[in-house]
Steps between C-alpha positions, in 0.01 A plus 500: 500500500133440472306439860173325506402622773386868634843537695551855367205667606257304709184534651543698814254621715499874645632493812286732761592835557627608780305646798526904530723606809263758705780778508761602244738575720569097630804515300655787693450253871828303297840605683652454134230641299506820734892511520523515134175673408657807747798495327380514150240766649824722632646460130260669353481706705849600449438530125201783500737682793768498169289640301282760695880621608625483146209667329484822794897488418430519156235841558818703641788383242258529177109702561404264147191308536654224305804502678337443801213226331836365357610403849181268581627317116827444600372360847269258314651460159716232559214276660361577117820340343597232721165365650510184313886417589434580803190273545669197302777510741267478825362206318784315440799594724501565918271750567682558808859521348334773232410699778811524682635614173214787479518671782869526503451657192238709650715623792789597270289697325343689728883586687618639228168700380519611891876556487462715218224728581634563876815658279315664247640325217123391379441611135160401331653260281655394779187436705352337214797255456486395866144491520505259172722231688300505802191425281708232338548353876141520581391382138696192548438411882074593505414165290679243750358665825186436395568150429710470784240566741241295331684186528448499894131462496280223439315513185156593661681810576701601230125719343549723860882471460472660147204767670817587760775531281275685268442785804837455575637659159169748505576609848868534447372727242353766729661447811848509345468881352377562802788420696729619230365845503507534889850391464570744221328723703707478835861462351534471141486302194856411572434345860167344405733280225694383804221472737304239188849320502439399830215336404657291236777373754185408720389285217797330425558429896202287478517350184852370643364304799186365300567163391303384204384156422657432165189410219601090414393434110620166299520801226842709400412897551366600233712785217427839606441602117297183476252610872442842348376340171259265670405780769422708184293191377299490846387900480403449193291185480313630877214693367438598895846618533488665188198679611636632823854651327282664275248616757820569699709746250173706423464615866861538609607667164208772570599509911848570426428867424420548907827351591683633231382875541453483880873685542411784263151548653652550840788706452404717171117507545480543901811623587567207722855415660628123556251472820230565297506294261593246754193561650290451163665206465451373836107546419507245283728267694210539775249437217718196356527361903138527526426284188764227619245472783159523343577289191395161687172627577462712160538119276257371723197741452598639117587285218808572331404713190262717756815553663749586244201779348452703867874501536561622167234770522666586850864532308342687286370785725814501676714586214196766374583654872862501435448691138320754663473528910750781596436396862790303649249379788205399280762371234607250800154382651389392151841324413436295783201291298726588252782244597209243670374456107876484356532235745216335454519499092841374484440220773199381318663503147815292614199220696323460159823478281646198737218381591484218180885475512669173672876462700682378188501825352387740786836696488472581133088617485600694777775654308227592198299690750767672638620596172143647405486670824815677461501533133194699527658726812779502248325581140229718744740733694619602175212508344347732704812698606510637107127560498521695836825702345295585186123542636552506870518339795109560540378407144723197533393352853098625372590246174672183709168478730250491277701297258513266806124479535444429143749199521262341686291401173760263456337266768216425197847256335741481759317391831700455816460193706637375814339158517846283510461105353642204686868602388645166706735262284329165400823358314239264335624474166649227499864411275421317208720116518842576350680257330842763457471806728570818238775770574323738719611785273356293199211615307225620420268282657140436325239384731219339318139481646236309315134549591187287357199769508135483392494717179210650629667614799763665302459829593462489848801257529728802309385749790581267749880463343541916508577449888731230412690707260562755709631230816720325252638829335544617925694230586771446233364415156631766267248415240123321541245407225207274451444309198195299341507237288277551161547177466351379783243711654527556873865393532702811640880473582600787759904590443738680658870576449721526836885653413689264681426122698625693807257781483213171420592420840461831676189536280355144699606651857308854402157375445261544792175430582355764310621396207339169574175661531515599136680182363222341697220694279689401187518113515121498631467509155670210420244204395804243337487095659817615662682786658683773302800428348822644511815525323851693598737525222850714543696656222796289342805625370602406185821327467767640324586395161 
């Protein structure tokens, strides 16, 4: 099929960008938004409750460090193993259904963790076992909240709908040990688990009565095998993405030794019962709280990068005073900026890693950066609970911040930005005219582009295409190259290779403006009497002899 005209990949002009809301916390004036960005809030909150009262569990049935640094792995562990599933399957299936199925999970769990520790019938292995399939619940549920809740704003809101789900998770983070150890504190690991279970049954309550408009698509669901493959394709082919999971893993694999040797710090170093180290904890819940409010006015007056390198020097100092302050009340007044940088790091690295990514596949870049986030709590706690069980707690808290600091050299390769694109559908490729419409599971598909450039202009025309590459390698192909004629100086054919004429068609309702932009750039250099021309040709099965 060979079109004459430039039906594949037309000029299209940028559309404008949208206008900047004045607050980022519009979203949260949504009855929906709110309903469901409270619920997802009290989630994870129930999560760090599990494992502040698993790890101070953990101290009294086993005094190892990595024992109890073992606890925060088997909390975050399975986010590490299943994030992609888990993000393919928000993508493609009812995010709403999923969820129902989570936190049922999630409220088993936490009876019988409960049930068993009120008896005394908790080993460690035993802990670790039930702490594993609550991480399982949490690894597979975290991906479609966040998608969830996106899906009720309008698109000039989803940048402060990312900001707010992005504090959400951070101040889950510190508020939820909080809780858990004033709950640990007052009655027990053993309650606590039942008093989190609660939580989980409030969730599910209002998941039940929330109706969801179903998502209409002329397209089948895509495979779940076949989403993680082309959410795989996405991470890799975003060089901002890319940039912010990289930026991403450095700071929370070095922060993980505060969180991770908190428990031993407080009960081994300053003699400190449940209350107390409630109470440290609670410092930087207060810390995390005051970042939630300050962040607004903090992007405003500080770029991004001048952000991320005060709060990581504040981090820092905070872990330095937890190596070697002896004084539970000092400990807890500087723990306070201690949890306002946490916050504040975390929030900004989850902004800049979205900020480039559109709906189609929101569930499963989401899924990447939860998967570096709790890999590195994961790969960290352990990291750093052996190097505190051979050196020191000290020595190894001393190492983790200034390790931290140095990571921030990486901003010379890896900048962060937050400066979204117009991410808005433009469905403007249009179908090429089909004589016989091919088996949607037929291929693969070769799309042919071919350009006429000045020879002179060469060059420059081959950095315009490196934009295109990377759209067309985003949004389905599986394989892109350019080619020039020798033949024929200044002829260039662009080709790409799509699996399957199905995933051709998702790959025509994924573009957006954006991509536009570039394809835009690219075909300015186009000087032939007509438009480009181009040619879609699917695989054919032999037949059988």
């Amino acid at each position: 099929m060979n079109d004459q005209t430039d039906s594949a990949f037309p000029e299209t002009a940028p559309a404008p960008a949208p206008a900047d809301f004045p607050s980022a916390w519009d979203p949260l004036r949504r009855p929906v938004f709110r309903s469901l960005w409270t619920a997802a809030l009290v989630a994870n909150v129930g999560l760090w409750m599990q494992s502040v009262g698993a790890a101070w569990l953990m101290t009294s049935l086993s005094p190892s460090p990595m024992a109890v640094a073992s606890v925060q792995a088997a909390t975050t562990g399975p986010m590490v193993l299943l994030a992609l599933l888990a993000g393919a399957l928000a993508d493609v299936v009812d995010g709403r259904r999923l969820l129902l199925w989570t936190q049922s999970w999630l409220l088993a769990t936490l009876v019988a963790l409960g049930v068993l520790t009120l008896v005394g019938a908790t080993t460690p292995w035993t802990l670790l076992v039930l702490t594993f399939l609550f991480g399982v619940g949490v690894a597979m549920s975290t991906p479609a909240w966040q998608v969830v809740t996106l899906e009720t704003v309008p698109a000039v809101e989803i940048s402060s709908a990312v900001t707010l789900n992005g504090v959400s998770i951070n101040l889950a983070r510190a508020i939820g040990p909080t809780v858990g150890g004033l709950a640990v504190a007052a009655a027990g690991p053993g309650p606590m688990f039942l008093l989190n279970a609660l939580a989980f049954v409030a969730t599910t309550v209002l998941l039940l009565r929330w109706r969801r408009a179903p998502r209409r698509t002329a397209l089948p669901p895509e495979h779940v095998l076949q989403a993680m493959q082309v959410g795989v394709r996405f991470v890799r082919y975003d060089p901002a993405l890319c940039a912010a999971l990289i930026r991403t893993g450095l700071f929370v694999f070095f922060g993980s030794a505060l969180w991770a040797l908190l428990p031993l710090v407080a009960r081994r170093e300053l003699g400190l019962d449940a209350l107390g180290y409630g109470g440290l904890l609670g410092a930087l819940g207060v810390g995390a709280v005051v970042g939630a409010i300050v962040l607004p006015r903090l992007r405003r007056q500080a770029s991004l990068e001048q952000l991320v390198a005060a709060s990581s020097v504040l981090f820092a100092t905070a872990m330095l005073a937890l190596a070697y302050s002896r004084s539970p009340l000092l400990l807890g007044l500087i723990l306070i900026p201690g949890g306002l940088a946490w916050l504040l790091l975390l929030s900004l690295h989850i902004v800049a890693a979205l900020a480039t990514v559109p709906a189609w596949v929101r569930a499963r870049a989401t899924a990447v950066v939860l998967l570096v986030f709790f890999g590195g709590m994961t790969v960290g706690s352990i990291a750093w609970g052996a190097v505190a069980q051979v050196a020191g707690i000290g020595p190894a808290l001393s190492w983790a911040a200034l390790a931290l600091v140095l990571s921030l050299a990486a901003r010379l390769r890896y900048r962060l930005t937050d400066e979204a694109p117009d991410l808005t559908a433009t469905h403007h490729w249009a179908e090429p005219q089909l004589v016989r419409e091919p088996p949607p599971h037929r291929g693969p598909v070769l799309v042919m582009v071919e350009y006429r450039v000045d020879p002179e202009q060469g060059r420059a025309f081959g950095l315009a295409m490196h934009d295109v590459r990377l759209d067309r390698l985003r949004n389905g192909a599986t394989s892109w190259t350019l080619f020039a004629d020798p033949t024929d100086p200044g002829r260039y054919v662009e080709l790409m290779a799509i699996s399957t004429w199905e995933e051709h068609q998702r790959a025509h309702a994924r573009v957006t403006h954006a991509d536009s932009v570039a394809e835009a750039r690219a075909k300015a250099f186009h000087v032939g009497p007509g438009p480009t021309v181009s040619t879609h040709l699917v695989g054919e099965p032999l037949p059988v002899r």
